[in-house]
N, C-alpha and C positions, 0 to 999 in steps of 0.2 A: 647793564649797570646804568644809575642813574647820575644826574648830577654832585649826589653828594658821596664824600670818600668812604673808604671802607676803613674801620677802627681792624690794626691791624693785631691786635691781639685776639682778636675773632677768627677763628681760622673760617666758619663761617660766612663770614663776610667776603668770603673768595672765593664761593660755589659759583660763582656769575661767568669765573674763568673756566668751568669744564666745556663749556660751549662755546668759546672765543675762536675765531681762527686768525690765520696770522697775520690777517689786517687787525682782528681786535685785539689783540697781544702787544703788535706797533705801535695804535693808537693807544693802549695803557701806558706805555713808556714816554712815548714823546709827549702825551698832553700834564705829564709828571716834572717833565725837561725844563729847569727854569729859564733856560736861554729861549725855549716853545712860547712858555707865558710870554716874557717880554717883547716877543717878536707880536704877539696875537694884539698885546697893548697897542705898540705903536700901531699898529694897521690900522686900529678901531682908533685912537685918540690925533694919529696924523695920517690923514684918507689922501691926500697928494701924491704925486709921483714920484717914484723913489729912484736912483739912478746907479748904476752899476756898472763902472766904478763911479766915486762920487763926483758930483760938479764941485768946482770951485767957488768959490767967493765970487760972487756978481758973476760968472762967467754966463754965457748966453749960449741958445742950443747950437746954435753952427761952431761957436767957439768949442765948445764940448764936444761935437764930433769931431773937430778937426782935432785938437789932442789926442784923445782917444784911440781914436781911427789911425792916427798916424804913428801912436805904440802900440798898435796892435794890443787893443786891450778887451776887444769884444763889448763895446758899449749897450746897456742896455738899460731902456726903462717903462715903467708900467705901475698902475694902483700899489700902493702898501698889498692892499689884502690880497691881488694879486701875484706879488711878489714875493712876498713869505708864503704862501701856498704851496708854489714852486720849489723853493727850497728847502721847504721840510717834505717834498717829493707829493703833494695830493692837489688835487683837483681843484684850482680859486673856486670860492673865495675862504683865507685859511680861516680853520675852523677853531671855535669857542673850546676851549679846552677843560670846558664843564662840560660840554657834550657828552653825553656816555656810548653815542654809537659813533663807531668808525669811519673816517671820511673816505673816498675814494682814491686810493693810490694810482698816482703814476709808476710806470715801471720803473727803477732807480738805472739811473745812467751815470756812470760808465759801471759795464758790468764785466766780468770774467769768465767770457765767453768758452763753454767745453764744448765738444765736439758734437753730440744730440742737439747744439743750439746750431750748428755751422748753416745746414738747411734755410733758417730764418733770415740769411743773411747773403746767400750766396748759392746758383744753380749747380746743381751737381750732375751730370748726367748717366751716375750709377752708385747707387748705392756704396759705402766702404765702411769697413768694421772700425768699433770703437780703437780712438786712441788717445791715450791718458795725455795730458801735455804737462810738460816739467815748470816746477815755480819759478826756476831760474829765467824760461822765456814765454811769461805770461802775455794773453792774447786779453785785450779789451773792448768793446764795443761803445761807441758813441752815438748819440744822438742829435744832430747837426740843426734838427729843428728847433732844439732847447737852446736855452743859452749854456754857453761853454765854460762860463769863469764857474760855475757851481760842481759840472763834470771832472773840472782840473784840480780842484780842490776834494773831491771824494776818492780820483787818482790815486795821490797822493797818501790818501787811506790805505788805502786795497795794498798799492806798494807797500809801505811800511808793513802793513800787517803780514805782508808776503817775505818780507826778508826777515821779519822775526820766524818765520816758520821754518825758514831753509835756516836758521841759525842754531835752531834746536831750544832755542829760552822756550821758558815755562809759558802755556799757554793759559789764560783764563775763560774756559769754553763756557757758552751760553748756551745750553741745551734746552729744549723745549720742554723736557720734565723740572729742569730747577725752575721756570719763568715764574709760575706763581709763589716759587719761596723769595724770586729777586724781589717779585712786586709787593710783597709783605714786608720785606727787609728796609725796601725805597721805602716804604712808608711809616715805618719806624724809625729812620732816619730823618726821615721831616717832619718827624712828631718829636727828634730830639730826645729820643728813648738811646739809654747807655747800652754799649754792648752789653753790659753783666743782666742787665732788667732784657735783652733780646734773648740772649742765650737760655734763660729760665722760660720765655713766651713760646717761642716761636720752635715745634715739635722738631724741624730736621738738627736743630743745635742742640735741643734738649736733650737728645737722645745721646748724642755724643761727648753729654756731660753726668753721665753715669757712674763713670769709676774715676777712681783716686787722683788722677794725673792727667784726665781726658778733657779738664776744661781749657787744657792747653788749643786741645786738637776742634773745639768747639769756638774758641777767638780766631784759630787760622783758619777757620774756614767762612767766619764769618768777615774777615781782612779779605779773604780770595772774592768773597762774592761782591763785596764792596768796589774788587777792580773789573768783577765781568759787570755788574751792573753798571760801573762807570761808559763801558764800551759798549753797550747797549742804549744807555741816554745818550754819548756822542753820536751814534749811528744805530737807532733802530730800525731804519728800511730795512739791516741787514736783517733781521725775521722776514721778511716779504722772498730771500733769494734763495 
């Protein structure tokens, strides 16, 4: 796909996704993300070093580490385009989000580590059969070369998501076969298209607006997909795992 977007009443206009893999699936999401754009601005209009957590008002670099450092706050700093690279998980310098091709992912850290991964991480000196491991005592993997405050913060994802799941609430799943009705849907939502003009366009709603009482069941699924696509622009590395 190229720079310019795709009109999303064209279904059309989506055949670029039968060949996407799940970097170009990521990359559709996130360069969609308006928190993406704004980060992609500041790098390109304030090219300076950015600092994590922030410095203070006049403070000076020794003064900054010596705070920091002394709240264990994992101090770091580096380029804007540098830095936002990093945290929307790809390769600096972050990328233009006209681009149509995919940037190079980092592997997302921290991750939830299953047991086909233990190998990667740890010698074993005999093979042992799979074993499932419970959500209640979830294993995680870090990356100690990254910086930490962006790791603790996706943590806290991955938990949350985990104790909705032992909780039994309703989940809103991203599955790879809806991705190209999300990515139609985002884009009729930023074209500021009403659900009632989506539900007539867009064929997965259509269909389910068929009979007498069914366009009930064509708004709720169009609300459902409104919140898995929401959890997909907060975290889309999660297609990369």
């Amino acid at each position: 796909m190229g720079s310019s977007s795709p009109n999303w009443k064209q279904l059309d206009d989506y055949a670029f996704t039968d060949s996407l893999t799940r970097e170009g699936w990521c990359w559709e999401f996130m360069r969609r993300n308006p928190e993406y754009k704004k980060d992609y601005s500041e790098a390109k209009e304030k090219p300076g070093l950015i600092y994590d957590p922030p410095k203070l008002e006049g403070e000076s670099n020794s003064e900054y580490m010596q705070r920091t450092i002394g709240q264990e706050l994992d101090p770091t700093s580096c380029a804007a385009k540098v830095y936002y690279a990093l945290k929307w998980g790809m390769e600096p310098p972050v990328q233009d989000p006209n681009c149509g091709d995919a940037p190079k992912f980092l592997l997302p850290f921290p991750q939830l580590t299953k047991w086909d991964d233990i190998g990667k991480y740890f010698q074993r000196e005999e093979s042992v059969g799979p074993v499932l491991q419970s959500l209640q005592f979830p294993t995680l993997t870090f990356d100690l070369t990254r910086p930490l405050n962006p790791q603790v913060k996706q943590t806290k994802k991955i938990l949350k998501e985990l104790a909705v799941d032992m909780s039994g609430r309703k989940q809103f799943n991203v599955l790879p076969e809806d991705w190209r009705c999300y990515l139609r849907l985002l884009d009729a939502l930023n074209a500021m298209a009403k659900t009632k003009e989506i539900i007539t366009v867009i064929e997965d709603y259509k269909k389910l607006d068929s009979t007498k009482f069914s366009g009930y069941k064509a708004h709720d699924a169009v609300s459902d997909d409104k919140k898995a696509i929401k959890r997909l622009m907060d975290d889309p590395l999660r297609i990369l795992s």
